[in-house]
C-alpha positions in Angstrom: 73.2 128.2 76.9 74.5 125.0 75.4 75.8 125.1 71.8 72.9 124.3 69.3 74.1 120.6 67.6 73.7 121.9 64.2 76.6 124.8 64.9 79.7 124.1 63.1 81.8 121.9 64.9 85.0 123.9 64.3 83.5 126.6 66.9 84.4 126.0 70.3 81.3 124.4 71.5 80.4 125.5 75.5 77.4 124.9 77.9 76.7 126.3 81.4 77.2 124.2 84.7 74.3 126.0 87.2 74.8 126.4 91.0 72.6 124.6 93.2 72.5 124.7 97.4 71.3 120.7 97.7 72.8 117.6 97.5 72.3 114.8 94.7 72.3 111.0 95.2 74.2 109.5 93.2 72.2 106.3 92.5 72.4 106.3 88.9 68.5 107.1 88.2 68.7 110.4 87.2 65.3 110.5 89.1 66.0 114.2 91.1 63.3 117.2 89.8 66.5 119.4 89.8 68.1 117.6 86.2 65.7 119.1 84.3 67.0 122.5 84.7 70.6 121.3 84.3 72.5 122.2 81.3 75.6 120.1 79.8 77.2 118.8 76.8 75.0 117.3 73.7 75.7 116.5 70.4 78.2 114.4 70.3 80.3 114.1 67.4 81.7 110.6 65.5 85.6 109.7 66.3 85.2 105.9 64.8 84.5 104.9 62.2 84.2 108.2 61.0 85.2 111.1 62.3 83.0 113.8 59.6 79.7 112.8 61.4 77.6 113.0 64.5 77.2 110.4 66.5 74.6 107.5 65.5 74.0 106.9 69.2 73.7 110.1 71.3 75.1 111.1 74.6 73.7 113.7 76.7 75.5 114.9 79.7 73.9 117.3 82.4 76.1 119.5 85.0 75.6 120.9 88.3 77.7 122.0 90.8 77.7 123.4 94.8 80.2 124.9 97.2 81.4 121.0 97.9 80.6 119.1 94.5 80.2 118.8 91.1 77.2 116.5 90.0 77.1 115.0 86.6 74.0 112.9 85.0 74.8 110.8 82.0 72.2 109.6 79.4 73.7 107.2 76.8 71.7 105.6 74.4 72.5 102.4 72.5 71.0 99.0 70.4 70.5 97.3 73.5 70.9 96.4 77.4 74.0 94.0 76.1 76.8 96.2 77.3 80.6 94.8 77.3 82.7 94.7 80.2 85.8 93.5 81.3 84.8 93.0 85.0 83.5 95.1 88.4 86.8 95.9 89.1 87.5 99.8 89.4 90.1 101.4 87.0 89.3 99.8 84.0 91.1 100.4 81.0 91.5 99.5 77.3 89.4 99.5 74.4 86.6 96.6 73.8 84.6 97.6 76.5 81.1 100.3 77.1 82.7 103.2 78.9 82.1 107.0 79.1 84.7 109.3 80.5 85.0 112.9 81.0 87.9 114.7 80.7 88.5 118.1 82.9 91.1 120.8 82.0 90.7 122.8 85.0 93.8 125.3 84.6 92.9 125.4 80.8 96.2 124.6 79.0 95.7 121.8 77.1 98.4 120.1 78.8 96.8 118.4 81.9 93.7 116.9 82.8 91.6 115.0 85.5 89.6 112.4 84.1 86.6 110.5 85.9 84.3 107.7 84.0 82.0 105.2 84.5 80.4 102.7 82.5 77.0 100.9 82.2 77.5 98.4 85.7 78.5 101.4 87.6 82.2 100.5 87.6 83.8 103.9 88.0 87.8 105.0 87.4 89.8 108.2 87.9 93.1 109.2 85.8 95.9 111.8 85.2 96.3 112.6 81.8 99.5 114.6 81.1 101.8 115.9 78.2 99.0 117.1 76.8 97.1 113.7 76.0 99.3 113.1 72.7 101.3 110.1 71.5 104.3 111.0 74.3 101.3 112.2 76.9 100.3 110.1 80.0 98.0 108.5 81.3 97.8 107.5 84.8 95.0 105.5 86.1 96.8 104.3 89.3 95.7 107.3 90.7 93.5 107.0 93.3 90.4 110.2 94.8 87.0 109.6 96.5 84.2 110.5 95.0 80.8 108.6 94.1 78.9 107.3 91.3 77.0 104.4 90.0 74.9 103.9 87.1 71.6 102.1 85.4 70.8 100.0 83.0 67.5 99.8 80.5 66.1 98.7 77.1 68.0 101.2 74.9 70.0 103.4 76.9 71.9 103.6 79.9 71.9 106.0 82.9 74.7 107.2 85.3 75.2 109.8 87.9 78.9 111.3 89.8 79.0 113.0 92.8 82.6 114.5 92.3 84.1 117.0 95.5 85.5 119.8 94.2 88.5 118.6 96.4 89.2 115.7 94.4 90.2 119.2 91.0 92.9 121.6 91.5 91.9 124.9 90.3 92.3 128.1 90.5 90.0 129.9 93.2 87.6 132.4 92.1 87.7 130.5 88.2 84.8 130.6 86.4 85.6 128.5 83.2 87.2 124.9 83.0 87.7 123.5 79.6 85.8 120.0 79.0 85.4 117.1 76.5 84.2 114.0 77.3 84.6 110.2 74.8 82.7 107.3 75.0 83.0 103.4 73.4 79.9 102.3 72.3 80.5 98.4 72.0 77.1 97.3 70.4 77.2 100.0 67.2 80.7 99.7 67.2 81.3 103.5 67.8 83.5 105.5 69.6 82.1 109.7 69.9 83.5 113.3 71.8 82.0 116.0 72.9 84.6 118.2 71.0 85.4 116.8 67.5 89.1 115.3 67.7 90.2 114.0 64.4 91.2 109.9 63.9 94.7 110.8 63.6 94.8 112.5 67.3 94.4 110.6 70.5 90.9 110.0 72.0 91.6 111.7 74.9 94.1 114.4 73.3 93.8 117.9 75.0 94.1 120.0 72.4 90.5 119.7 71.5 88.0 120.6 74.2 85.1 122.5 75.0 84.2 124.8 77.8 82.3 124.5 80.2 81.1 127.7 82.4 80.2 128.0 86.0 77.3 130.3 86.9 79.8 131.8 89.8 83.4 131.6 90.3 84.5 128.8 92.4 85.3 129.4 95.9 88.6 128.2 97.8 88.9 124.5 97.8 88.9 123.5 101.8 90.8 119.9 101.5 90.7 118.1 104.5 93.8 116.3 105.6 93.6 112.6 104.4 95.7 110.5 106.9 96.2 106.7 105.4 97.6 104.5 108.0 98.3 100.8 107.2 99.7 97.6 108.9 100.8 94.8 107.3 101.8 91.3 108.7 104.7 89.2 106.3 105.0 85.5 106.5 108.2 85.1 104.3 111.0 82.7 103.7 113.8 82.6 101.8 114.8 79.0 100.8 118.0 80.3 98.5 119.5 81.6 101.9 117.3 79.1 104.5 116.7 82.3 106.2 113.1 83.7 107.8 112.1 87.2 106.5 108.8 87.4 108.3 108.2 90.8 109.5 105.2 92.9 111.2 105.2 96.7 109.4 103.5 99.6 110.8 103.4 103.1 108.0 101.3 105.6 107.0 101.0 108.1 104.5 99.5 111.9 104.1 98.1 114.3 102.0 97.7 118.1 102.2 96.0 120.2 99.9 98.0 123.7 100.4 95.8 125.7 98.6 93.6 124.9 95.5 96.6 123.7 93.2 99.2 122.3 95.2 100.2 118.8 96.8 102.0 117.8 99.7 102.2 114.1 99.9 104.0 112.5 103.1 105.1 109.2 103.2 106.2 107.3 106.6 107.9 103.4 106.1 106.2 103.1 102.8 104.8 99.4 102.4 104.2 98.5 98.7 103.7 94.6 98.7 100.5 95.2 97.7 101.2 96.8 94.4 100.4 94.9 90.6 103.1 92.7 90.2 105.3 93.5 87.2 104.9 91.7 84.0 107.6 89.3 83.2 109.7 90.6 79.5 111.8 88.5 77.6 114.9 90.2 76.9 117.3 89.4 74.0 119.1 92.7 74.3 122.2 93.8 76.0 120.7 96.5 77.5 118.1 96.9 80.6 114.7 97.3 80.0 112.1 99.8 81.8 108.9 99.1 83.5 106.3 101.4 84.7 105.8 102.4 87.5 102.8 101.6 90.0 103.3 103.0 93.6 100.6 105.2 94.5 102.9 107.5 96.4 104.6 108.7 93.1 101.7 109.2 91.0 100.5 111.9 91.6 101.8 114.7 88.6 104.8 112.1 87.8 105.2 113.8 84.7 106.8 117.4 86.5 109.5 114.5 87.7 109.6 112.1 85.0 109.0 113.5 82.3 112.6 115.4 81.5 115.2 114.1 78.6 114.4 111.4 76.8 112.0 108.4 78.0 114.0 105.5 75.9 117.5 106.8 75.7 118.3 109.5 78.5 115.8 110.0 81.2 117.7 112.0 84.2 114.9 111.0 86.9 113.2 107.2 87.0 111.1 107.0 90.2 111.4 102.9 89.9 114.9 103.8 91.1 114.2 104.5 94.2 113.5 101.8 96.8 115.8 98.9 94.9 119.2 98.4 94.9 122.1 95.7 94.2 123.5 93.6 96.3 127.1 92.5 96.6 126.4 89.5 94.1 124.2 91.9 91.5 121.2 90.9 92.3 118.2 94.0 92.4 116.9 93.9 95.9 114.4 96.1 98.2 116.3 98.8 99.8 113.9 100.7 102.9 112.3 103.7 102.6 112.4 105.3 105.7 110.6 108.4 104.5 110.0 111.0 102.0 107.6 113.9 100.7 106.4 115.3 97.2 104.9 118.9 96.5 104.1 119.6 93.2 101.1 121.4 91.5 100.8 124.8 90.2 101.8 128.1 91.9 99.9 129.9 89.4 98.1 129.7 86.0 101.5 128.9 84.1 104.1 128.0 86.8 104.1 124.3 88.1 106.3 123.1 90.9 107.5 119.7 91.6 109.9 118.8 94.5 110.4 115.2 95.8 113.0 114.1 99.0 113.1 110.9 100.0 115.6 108.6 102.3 116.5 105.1 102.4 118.0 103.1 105.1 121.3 102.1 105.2 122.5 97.9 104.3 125.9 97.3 105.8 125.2 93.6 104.8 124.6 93.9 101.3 127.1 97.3 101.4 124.1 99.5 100.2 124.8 103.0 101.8 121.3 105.3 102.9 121.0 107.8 100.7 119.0 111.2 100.4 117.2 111.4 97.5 116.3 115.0 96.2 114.7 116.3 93.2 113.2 120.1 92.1 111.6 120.8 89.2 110.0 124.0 87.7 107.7 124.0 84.3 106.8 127.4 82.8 104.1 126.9 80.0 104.8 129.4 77.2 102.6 130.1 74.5 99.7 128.2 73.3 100.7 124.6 74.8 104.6 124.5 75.1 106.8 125.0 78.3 110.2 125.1 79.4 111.3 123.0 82.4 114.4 122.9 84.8 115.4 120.5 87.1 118.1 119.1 89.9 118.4 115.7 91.1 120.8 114.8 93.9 121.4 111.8 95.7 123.6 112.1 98.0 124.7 109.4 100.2 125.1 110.1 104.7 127.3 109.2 106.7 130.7 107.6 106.1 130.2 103.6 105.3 133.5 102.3 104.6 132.2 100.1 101.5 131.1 102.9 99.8 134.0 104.3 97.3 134.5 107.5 97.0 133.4 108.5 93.8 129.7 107.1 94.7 129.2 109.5 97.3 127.5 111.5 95.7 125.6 112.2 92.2 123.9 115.5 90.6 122.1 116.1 87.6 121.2 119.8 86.2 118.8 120.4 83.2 116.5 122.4 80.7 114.1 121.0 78.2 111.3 122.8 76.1 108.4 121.0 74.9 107.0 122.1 71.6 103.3 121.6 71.3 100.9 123.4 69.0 97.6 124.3 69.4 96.2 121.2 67.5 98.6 119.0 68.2 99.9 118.7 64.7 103.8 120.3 65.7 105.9 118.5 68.8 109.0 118.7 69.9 111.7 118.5 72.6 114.9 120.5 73.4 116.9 119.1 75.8 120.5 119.8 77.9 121.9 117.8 80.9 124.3 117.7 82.7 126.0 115.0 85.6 128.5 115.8 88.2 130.4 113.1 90.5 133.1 113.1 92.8 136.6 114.3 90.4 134.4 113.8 87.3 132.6 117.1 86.6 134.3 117.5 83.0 131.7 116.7 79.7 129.0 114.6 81.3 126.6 115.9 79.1 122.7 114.5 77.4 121.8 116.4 74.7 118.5 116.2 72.6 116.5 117.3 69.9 113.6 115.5 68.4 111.0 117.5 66.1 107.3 115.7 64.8 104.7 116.1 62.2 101.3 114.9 62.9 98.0 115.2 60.0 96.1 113.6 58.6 97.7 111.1 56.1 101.2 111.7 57.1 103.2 111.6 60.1 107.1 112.3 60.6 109.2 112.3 63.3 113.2 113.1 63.8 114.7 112.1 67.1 118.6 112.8 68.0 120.4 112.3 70.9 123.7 112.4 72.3 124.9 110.8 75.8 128.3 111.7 77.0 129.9 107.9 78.1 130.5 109.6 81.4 127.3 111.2 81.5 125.4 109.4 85.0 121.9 109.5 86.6 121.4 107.5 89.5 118.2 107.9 89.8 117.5 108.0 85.9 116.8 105.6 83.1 119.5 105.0 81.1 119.9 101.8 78.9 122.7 103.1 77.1 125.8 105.6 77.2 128.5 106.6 74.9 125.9 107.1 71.7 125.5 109.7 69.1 122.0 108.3 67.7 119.1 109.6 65.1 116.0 107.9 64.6 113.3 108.7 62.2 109.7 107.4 61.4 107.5 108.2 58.6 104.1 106.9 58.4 101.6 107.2 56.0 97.8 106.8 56.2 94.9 105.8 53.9 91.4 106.4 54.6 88.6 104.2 52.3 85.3 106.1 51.9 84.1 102.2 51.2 84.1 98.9 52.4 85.4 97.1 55.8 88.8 98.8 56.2 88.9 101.5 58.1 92.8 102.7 57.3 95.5 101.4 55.3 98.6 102.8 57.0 102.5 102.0 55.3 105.8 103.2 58.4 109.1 102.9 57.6 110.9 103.4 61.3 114.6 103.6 61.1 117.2 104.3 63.6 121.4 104.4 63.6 123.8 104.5 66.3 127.8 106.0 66.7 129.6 105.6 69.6 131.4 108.8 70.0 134.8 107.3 72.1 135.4 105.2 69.6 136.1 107.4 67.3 132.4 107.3 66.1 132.7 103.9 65.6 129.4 102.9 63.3 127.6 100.9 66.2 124.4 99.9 65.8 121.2 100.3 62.4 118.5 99.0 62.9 115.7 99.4 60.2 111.5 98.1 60.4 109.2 98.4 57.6 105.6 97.5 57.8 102.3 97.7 56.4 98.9 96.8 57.6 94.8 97.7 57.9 92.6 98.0 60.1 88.9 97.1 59.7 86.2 98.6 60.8 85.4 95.5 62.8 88.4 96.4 64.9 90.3 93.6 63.4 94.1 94.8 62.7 96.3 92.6 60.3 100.5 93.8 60.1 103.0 92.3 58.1 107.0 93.8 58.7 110.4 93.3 57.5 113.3 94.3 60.1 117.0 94.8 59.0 119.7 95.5 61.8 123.5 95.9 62.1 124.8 95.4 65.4 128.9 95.9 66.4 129.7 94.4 69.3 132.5 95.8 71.0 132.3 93.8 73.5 131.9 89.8 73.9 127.9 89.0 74.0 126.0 85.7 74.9 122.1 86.1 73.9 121.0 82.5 75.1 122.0 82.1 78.9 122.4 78.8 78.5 125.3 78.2 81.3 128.6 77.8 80.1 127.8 78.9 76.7 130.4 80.6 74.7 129.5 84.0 73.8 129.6 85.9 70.6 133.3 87.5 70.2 133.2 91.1 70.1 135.0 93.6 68.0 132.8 92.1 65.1 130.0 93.4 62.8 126.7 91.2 62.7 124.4 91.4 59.8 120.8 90.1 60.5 117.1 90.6 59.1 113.8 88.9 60.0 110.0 89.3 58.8 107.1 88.9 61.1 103.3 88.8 61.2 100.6 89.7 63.4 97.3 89.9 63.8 94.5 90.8 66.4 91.2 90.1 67.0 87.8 92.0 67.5 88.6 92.9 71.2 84.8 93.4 71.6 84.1 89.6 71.7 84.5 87.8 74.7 87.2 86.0 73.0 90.0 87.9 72.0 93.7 87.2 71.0 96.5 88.6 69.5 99.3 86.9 67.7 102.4 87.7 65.8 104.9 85.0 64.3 108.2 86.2 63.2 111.6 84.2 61.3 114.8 85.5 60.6 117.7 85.7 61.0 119.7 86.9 64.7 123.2 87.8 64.8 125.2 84.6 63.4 122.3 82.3 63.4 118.7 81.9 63.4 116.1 83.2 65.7 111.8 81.8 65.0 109.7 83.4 67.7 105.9 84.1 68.4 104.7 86.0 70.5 100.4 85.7 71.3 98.0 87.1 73.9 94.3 85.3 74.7 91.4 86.5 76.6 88.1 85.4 77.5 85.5 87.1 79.4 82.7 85.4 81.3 80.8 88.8 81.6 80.7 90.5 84.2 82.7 88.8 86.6 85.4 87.1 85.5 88.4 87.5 83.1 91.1 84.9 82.1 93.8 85.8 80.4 97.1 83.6 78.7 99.9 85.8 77.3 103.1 83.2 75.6 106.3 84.2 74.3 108.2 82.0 72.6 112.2 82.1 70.8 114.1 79.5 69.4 117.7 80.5 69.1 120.0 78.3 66.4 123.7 80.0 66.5 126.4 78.0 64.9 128.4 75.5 66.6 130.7 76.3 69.0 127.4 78.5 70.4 124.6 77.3 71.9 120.8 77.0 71.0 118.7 77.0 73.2 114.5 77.3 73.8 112.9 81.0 75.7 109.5 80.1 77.3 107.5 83.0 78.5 103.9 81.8 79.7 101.8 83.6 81.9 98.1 82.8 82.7 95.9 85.1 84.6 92.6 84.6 86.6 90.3 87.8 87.6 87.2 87.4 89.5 85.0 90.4 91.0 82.9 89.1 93.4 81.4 92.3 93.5 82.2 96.1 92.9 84.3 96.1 96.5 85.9 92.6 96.4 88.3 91.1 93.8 90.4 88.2 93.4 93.2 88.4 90.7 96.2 85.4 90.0 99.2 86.0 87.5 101.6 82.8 87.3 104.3 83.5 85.5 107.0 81.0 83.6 110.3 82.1 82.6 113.2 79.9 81.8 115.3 82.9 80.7 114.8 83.8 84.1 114.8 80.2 86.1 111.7 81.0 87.8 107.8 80.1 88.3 106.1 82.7 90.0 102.8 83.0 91.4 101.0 85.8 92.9 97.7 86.0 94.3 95.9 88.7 95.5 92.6 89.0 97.1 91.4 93.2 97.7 88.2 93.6 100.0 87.5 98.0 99.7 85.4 97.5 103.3 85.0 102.0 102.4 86.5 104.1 99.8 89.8 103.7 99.3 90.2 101.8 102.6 91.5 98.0 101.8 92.1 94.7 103.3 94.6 92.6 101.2 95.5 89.1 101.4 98.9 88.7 98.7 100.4 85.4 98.4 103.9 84.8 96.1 105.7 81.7 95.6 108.4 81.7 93.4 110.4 78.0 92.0 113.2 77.5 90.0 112.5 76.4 86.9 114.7 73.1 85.9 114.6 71.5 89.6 111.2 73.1 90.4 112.4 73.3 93.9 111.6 76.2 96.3 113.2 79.5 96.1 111.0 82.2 97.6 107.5 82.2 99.8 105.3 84.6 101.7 102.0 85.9 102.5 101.0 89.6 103.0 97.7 90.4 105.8 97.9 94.1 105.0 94.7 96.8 106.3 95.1 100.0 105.0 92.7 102.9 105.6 91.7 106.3 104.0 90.9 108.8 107.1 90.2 112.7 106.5 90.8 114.5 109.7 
């Protein structure tokens, strides 16, 4: 039976999903006889404003489940039919929005999820949650299952249905319990609610709190088909830099087996990812390279048994973003081929997951870029209530004998072990961490080493980070900005919650973090200090004001502006500088929303005044337009340069409908000479089956004359065999 609502919420709360022989439309309607013998989740408890109360508008959830799928009937009531939505487009994500998702543990560790929601127009999304759902967790909506649903609207409440195959979980055959919670924004009574209580400080969709739901009769042996996902793509491309034609015809597929209930194999043949979200343009003041995510479909899939290992900013031994670029003979990151490549990964049993990845690339004699094999295992054992232990090996190994390639790149290899500490409410986390490179003659030292230890309640958080990074420690296939650092960090936060008024939280951080560089005799490098202070309304407003202080040594000679011919900053000097900045951000539920933060300081020898702001405005439920600007003035003394950064990019969604889209990103950099557009037009003719239209041009900036042009006719389909 589902858990009366007045039981204490600190009992697990549970409910019992019944076995039926039919089949269920999923129309949205909820107009099937069989619903009213369905049992689900109820009583749903207040996460915002409060989190000490139930809900103010109720959800009710209803669950049944056959040999093939698991059905799911969503009431939600509310104020009104005036529901908020960013557009039709599937995947949606962020806050600001009417949305209900539902969150399944099915291997019941609190460390990884399947999540499927829906809101009020039917728009539906599917998403990976890993790590547990906490502040270093995942959350991968790129990922990509068919499955069904589509919902209602009416005066006061809102109706939805899912028709879910049991082939889109891994589980366990023969299990008869998953553990469940579900969260949903309510826009109009400003209220965000779970199924399972989850305190304010812990994520929304954090996996240490969950429910469980119970299945009449153990679940039988998931029979996956084999989904076979050819593609062809025809390329009209020029490059004007080089006056050379890059127009091409490709031909690719990929594949994915189900081997068993829990484990993956993915195959991947001439991989064609033109299609994919173009990447954000940064600016980048730093000496050091930046990472951004990544959004390949063929690497999604439990990322986190790969990527997860070491530490994401400083020392992470396996970056999947490295795979499929590379540097020419002038510098410059191009495509390198993917000839072809498989992932297995999943569980072998209840506490053992499995993650091996091997992937080649083709061999440029003209840009001397050798084909390499690219080869990864790694095993995760959880232990105790939510931790585990991992081990990996990376190699990358380059075949055959180019005679541009030296003899030290041949090859590369990276060994490791890292424990995650995670308690059973989240509150204690923690990492452990020891790697170690080998190259060609350099096997001595090579180490990355880490320990980082956090605090999480109520009204105070603390966290302790160190890490050291042999200056000889490499990972070609890793992430790793910086080498040659002995570095702790530390942040302590504190919160303040008003019983009264229109804040929601005060909340006070003082985030500090100093660097040595081991060679040099632990030469005092780097200190860099930020303390801030803001609130945040219950209105959803958020106000910051912050005061940074860094020291920077530069050993080496450094020239921030790129302005060409600039003289750069001498090295072997200390460089004092501090800066304030303030930001605020708008109610994100009205259809126009911005964010924008001014800052002044100063910036190494001179002066830096920069603000950064983000505006959107919905024209509900179709179409989204968005304008993100950056912009830094840089005064440094005479004999160096000043100079103007412009970062402007303005973007255009439109959803003609729930199966065809139309999004445009232009992006302006001068840091970067360039004005890009991309343009993409998506028409999903059947689930996850596509026809894509994608159209780039790219200028340089000062002469606004051509440098790059193409467009992509690209059919990909989704065939189970």
């Amino acid at each position: 039976m589902a858990q009366d609502q007045n039981q204490g919420q600190d009992q697990k709360k549970s409910f019992v999903v019944k076995f039926i022989d039919g089949a269920i439309n999923p129309d949205g309607i909820l107009d099937e006889e069989i619903w009213a013998f369905a049992e689900g989740p109820s009583g749903f408890q207040q996460y915002f404003p409060t989190d000490s109360v139930l809900a103010e508008k109720q959800t009710e959830i209803k669950m049944l489940y056959s040999n093939t799928h698991l059905y799911v009937g969503i009431k939600g009531y509310a104020e009104g039919p005036n529901y908020n939505t960013r557009s039709l487009q599937r995947d949606f994500r962020g806050g600001g929005i009417d949305q209900i998702s539902l969150v399944f543990d099915t291997f019941n560790d609190n460390t990884n999820a399947f999540l499927f929601g829906i809101n009020p127009f039917g728009v539906r999304r599917e998403a990976l949650i890993t790590g547990g759902g906490g502040e270093f967790g995942g959350f991968t909506t790129s990922w990509d299952v068919k499955w069904k649903g589509d919902a209602k609207i009416y005066e006061d409440y809102f109706t939805a249905e899912m028709a879910i195959p049991l082939t889109s979980f891994k589980f366990k055959e023969g299990e008869t319990k998953w553990q469940f919670n579900s969260y949903r924004l309510d826009m109009q009574t400003n209220e965000r609610s779970t199924y399972a209580k989850i305190p304010q400080n812990q994520p929304i969709f954090g996996l240490a709190f969950m429910g469980d739901m119970i299945f009449e009769k153990g679940l039988g042996k998931s029979r996956t088909p084999l989904a076979f996902i050819p593609y062809v793509n025809g390329i009209g491309a020029r490059d004007y830099e080089s006056d050379s034609d890059l127009s091409n015809f490709k031909v690719g597929a990929d594949a994915k087996i189900s081997i068993g209930n829990s484990l993956n194999l993915d195959l991947t043949v001439n991989p064609d990812f033109s299609t994919v979200e173009v990447d954000n343009f940064i600016t980048n003041l730093t000496r050091f390279e930046v990472a951004l995510p990544e959004r390949r479909q063929f690497f999604v899939d439990n990322n986190d048994l790969f990527g997860d290992f070491g530490g994401g900013r400083d020392a992470n031994p396996f970056f999947s973003r490295r795979i499929g670029i590379a540097s020419d003979t002038a510098g410059n990151t191009i495509e390198n081929r993917i000839i072809g490549g498989l992932r297995l990964s999943g569980k072998i049993n209840r506490n053992l997951r499995l993650g091996f990845l091997n992937i080649q690339t083709e061999e440029d004699s003209g840009n001397e870029i050798p084909s390499n094999n690219n080869m990864m295992l790694a095993l995760q054992q959880k232990m105790f209530s939510r931790s585990n232990l991992g081990f990996f090996f990376i190699n990358r190994q380059a075949i055959g004998a180019s005679d541009f390639l030296p003899e030290d790149e041949q090859y590369n290899r990276v060994i490791g072990l890292d424990y995650n500490l995670a308690s059973a409410d989240n509150s204690w986390i923690g990492k452990v961490y020891a790697h170690k490179s080998f190259q060609p003659d350099n096997n001595d030292g090579n180490y990355s080493l880490g320990f980082n230890i956090g605090k999480n309640t109520r009204y105070v958080n603390a966290f302790l980070d160190i890490v050291s990074i042999d200056e000889d420690f490499n990972s070609d296939l890793g992430f790793i900005p910086r080498k040659d650092i002995f570095k702790m960090a530390n942040i302590v936060q504190g919160n303040f919650w008003p019983k009264k008024g229109k804040i929601n939280r005060y909340q006070a951080e003082i985030f500090s973090v100093v660097t040595w560089r081991p060679s040099l005799d632990f030469l005092y490098s780097d200190y860099f200090l930020n303390a801030n202070v803001g609130a945040n309304f219950n209105t959803l407003e958020e106000v910051r004001v912050g005061f940074q202080k860094r020291f920077v040594f530069l050993v080496n000679d450094f020239e921030p502006t790129g302005v060409d011919g600039a003289i750069p900053l001498p090295g072997n000097t200390g460089y004092h500088f501090n800066n304030v900045s303030l930001s605020f951000e708008s109610d994100e539920r009205k259809l126009f929303n911005f964010r924008i933060e001014p800052s002044f300081g100063q910036f190494f020898n001179g002066n830096r005044y920069s603000v950064e702001s983000r505006f959107n405005l919905r024209f509900q439920p179709k179409v989204e337009l968005g304008l993100s600007m950056q912009y830094d003035h840089l005064e440094l003394p005479s004999p160096y340069s000043t100079t103007d950064i412009w970062l402007i990019s303005p973007r255009a969604t439109i959803t003609f409908s729930k199966s065809v889209f139309w999004s445009t990103l232009v992006q302006y950099s001068n840091q970067r000479d360039n004005l890009g557009i991309n343009s993409r037009l998506q028409w999903r003719f059947a689930p996850l089956s596509d026809l894509f239209i994608v159209y780039n041009d790219n200028y340089f900036v000062d002469t606004f004359m051509p440098r790059s042009r193409s467009i992509n006719l690209k059919l990909t389909y989704w065939l189970n065999i």
